[in-house]
Residue, then its C-alpha position, 0 to 999 in steps of 0.5 A: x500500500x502506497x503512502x499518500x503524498x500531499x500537494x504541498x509536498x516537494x519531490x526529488x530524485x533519490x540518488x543513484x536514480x537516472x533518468x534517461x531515454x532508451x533508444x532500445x525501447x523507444x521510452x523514457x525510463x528510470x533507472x534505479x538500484x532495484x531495475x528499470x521502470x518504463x515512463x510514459x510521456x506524461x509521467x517522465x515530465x512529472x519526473x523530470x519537475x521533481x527538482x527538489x524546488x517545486x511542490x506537488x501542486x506546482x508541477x500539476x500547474x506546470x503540467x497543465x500548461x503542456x497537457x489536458x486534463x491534469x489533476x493535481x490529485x493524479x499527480x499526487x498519486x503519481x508521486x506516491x508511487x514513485x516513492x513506493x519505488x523508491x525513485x523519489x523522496x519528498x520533504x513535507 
């Protein structure tokens, strides 16, 4: 079970955590101690925004500016799995 993930809360990529293209499989993909994790376009943008500056809600600002639809509150789950990974930490 996945922890929630506030909006005020601000994400980072853990160290040792890549983020990178694969030509091979033609996707955004992080690499991280524990594998590979295949990312579609919209969730490689929210990895990417995880600066360790902008909040949840701040990237699903900046995401609805690039796509339709965005809520904040997929965002958060997006996030919260990500942490369950082990790819993003947060503070707050």
């Amino acid at each position: 079970m996945t922890a929630a993930v506030a909006l005020d809360a601000v994400p980072r990529i853990r160290r040792g955590v890549k983020c990178t293209y694969d030509q091979t499989r033609s996707a955004h993909v992080v690499l991280f101690p524990e594998g590979v994790l295949v990312l579609n376009e919209t969730a490689a943008s929210v990895v990417a925004l995880c600066d360790g500056v902008r909040s949840v809600g701040d990237i699903a600002l900046a995401l609805a500016d690039e796509y339709t639809g965005v809520e904040p509150a997929d965002v958060a789950a997006l996030v919260a799995r990500l942490v369950g990974r082990r790819v993003v930490d947060v503070d707050g």
